[in-house]
OpenMM code with the backbone's topology and positions (N, CA, C; nanometers):
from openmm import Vec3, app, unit

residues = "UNK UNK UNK UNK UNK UNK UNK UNK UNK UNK UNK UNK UNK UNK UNK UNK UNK UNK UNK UNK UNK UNK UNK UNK UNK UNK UNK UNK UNK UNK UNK UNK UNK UNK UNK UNK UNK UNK UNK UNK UNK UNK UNK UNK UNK UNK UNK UNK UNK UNK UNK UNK UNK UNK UNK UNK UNK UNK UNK UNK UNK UNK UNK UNK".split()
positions = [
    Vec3(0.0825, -0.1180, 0.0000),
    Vec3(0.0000, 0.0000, 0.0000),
    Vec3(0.0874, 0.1250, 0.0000),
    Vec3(0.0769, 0.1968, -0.0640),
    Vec3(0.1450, 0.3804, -0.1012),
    Vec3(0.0563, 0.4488, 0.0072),
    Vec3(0.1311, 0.5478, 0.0661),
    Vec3(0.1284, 0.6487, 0.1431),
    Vec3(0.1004, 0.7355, 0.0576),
    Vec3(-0.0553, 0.8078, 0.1162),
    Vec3(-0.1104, 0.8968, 0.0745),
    Vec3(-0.0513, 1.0287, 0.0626),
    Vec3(0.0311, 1.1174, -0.0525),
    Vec3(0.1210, 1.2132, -0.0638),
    Vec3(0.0915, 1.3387, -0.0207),
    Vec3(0.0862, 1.4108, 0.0973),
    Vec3(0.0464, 1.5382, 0.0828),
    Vec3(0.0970, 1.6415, 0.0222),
    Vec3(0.0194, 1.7213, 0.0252),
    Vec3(0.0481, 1.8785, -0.0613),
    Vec3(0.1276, 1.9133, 0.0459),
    Vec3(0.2304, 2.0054, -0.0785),
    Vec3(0.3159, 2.1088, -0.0043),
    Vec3(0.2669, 2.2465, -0.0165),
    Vec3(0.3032, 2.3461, 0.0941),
    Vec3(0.2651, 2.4840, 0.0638),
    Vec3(0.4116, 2.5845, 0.0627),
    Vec3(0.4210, 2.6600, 0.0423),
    Vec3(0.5888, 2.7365, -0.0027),
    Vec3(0.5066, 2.8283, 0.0770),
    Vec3(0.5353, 2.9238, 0.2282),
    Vec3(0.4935, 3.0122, 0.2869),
    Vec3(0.6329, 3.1235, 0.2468),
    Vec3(0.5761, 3.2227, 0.2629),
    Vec3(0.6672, 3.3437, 0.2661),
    Vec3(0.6134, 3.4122, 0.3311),
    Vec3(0.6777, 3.5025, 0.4175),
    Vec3(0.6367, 3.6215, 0.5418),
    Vec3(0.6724, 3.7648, 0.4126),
    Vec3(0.5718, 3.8209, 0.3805),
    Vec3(0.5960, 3.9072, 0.2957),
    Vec3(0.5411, 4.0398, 0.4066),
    Vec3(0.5155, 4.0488, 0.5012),
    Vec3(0.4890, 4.1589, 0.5705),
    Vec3(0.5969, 4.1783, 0.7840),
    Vec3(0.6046, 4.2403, 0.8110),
    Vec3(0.6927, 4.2557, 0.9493),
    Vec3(0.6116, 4.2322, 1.0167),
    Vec3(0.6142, 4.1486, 1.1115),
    Vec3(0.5554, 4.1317, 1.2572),
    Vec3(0.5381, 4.2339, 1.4011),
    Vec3(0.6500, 4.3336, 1.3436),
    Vec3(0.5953, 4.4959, 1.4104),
    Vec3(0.4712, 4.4952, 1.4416),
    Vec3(0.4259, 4.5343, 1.5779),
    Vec3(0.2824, 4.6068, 1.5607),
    Vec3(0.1764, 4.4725, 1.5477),
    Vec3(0.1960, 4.3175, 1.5703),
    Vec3(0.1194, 4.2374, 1.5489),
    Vec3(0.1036, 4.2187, 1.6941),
    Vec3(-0.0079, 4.1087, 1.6775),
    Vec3(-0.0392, 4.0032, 1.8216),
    Vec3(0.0367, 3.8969, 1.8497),
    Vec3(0.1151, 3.8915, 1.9790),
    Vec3(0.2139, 3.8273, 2.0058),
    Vec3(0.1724, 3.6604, 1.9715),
    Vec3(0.0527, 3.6497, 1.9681),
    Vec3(0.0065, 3.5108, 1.9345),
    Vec3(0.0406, 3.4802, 1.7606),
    Vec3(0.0088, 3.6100, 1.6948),
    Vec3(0.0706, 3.5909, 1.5556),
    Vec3(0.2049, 3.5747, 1.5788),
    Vec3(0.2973, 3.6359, 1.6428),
    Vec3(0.4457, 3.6655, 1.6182),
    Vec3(0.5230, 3.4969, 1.6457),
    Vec3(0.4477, 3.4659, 1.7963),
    Vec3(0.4541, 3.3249, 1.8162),
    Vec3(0.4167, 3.2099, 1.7086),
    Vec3(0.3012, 3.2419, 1.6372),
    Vec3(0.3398, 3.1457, 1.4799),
    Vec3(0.4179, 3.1561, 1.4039),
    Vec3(0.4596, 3.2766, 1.3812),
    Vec3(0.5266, 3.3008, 1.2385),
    Vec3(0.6425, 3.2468, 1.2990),
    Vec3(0.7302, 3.2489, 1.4160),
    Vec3(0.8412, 3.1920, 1.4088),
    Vec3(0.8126, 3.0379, 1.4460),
    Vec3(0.6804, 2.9295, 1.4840),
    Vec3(0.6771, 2.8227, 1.5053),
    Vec3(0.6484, 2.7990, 1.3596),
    Vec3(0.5811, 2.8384, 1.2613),
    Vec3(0.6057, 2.8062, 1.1195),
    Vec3(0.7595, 2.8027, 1.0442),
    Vec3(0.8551, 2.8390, 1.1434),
    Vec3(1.0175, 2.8737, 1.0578),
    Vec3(1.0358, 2.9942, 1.0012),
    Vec3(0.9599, 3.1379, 1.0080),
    Vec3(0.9843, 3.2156, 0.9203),
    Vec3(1.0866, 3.2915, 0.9792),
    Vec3(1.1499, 3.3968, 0.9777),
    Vec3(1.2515, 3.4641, 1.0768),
    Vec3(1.2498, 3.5727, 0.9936),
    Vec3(1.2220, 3.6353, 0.8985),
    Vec3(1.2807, 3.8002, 0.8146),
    Vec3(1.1805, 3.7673, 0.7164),
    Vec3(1.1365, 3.9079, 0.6975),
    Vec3(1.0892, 3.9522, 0.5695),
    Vec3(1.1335, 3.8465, 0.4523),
    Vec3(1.0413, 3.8109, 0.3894),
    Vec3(1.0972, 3.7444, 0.2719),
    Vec3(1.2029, 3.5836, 0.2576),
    Vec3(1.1474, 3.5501, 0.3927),
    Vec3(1.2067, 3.4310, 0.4104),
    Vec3(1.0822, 3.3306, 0.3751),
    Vec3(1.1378, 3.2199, 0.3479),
    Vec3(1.0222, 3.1334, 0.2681),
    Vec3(1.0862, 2.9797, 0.3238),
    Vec3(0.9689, 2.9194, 0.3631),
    Vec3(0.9219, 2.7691, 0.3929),
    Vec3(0.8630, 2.6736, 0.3476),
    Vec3(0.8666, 2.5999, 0.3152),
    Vec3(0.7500, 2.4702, 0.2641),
    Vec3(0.7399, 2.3596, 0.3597),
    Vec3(0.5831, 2.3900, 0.3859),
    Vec3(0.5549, 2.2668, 0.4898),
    Vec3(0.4446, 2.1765, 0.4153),
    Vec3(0.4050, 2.1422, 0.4888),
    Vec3(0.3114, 1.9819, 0.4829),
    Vec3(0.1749, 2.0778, 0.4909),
    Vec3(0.0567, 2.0263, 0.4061),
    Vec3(-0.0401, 2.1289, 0.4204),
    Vec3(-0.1418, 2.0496, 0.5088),
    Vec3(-0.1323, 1.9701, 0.6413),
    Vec3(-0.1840, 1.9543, 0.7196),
    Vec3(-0.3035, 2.0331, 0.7966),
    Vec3(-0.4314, 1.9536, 0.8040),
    Vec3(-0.4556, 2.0546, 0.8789),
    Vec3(-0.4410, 2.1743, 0.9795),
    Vec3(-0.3810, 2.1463, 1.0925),
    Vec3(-0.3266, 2.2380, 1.1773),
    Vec3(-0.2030, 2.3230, 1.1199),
    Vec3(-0.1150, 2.2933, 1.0136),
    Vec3(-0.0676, 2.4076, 0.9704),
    Vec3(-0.1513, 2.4766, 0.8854),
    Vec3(-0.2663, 2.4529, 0.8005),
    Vec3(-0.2972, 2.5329, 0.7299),
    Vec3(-0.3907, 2.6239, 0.8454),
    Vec3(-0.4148, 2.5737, 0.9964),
    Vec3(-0.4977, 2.6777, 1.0709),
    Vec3(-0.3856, 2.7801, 1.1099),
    Vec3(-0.2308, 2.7595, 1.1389),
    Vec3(-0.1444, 2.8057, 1.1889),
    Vec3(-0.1329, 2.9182, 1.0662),
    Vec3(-0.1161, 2.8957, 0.9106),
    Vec3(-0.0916, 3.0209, 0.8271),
    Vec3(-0.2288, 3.0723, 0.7861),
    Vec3(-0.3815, 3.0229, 0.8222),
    Vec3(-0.4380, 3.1214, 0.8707),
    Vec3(-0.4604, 3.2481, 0.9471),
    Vec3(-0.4125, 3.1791, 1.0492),
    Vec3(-0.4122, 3.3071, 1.1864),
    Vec3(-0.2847, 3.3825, 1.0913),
    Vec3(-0.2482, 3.3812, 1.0006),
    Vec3(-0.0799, 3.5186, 1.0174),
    Vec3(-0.1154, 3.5145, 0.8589),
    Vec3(-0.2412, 3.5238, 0.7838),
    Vec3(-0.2592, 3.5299, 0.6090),
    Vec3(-0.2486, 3.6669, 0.5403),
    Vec3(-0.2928, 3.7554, 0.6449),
    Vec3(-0.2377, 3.8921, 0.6436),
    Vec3(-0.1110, 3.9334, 0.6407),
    Vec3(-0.0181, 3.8618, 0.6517),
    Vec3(0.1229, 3.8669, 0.6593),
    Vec3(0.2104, 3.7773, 0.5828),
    Vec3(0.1670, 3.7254, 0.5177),
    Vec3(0.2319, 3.5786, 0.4013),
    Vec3(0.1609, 3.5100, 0.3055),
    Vec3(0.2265, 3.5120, 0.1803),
    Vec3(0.1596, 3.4770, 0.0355),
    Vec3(0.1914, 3.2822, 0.0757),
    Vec3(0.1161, 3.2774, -0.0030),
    Vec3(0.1181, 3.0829, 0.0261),
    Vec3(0.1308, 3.0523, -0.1421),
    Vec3(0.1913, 2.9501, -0.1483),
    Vec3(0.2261, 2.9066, -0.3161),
    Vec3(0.2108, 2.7645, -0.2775),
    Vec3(0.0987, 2.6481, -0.4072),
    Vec3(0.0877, 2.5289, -0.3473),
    Vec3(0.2214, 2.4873, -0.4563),
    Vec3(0.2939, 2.3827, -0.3868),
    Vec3(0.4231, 2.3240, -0.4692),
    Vec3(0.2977, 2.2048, -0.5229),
] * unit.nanometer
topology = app.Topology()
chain = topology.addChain("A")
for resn in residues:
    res = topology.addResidue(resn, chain)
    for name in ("N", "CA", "C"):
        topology.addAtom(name, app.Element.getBySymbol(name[0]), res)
């Protein structure tokens, strides 16, 4: 039996965490992001896709 493949998502923090809710600031770095314009690809799991919900105002999502 094959393991069901999930989607990837390519996150980028295209906005500063200045001036946010520390509960956002606390995702964006438990997602891996660290600077402007730094970019990730995770697993599009549920609970990460609730995690780059809460911070969508602040990062473009690209599905790989």
């Amino acid at each position: 039996m094959m393991a069901k493949k999930e989607k990837q998502l390519k996150v980028t923090l295209t906005r500063s965490v200045a001036g946010t809710l520390p509960k956002q600031r606390r995702t964006v770095k438990a997602i891996g992001l660290n600077r402007i314009n730094s970019s990730v690809v995770i697993n599009a799991t549920p609970d990460m896709l609730g995690m780059v919900n809460v911070i969508a105002h602040l990062v473009e999502v690209e599905e790989m």
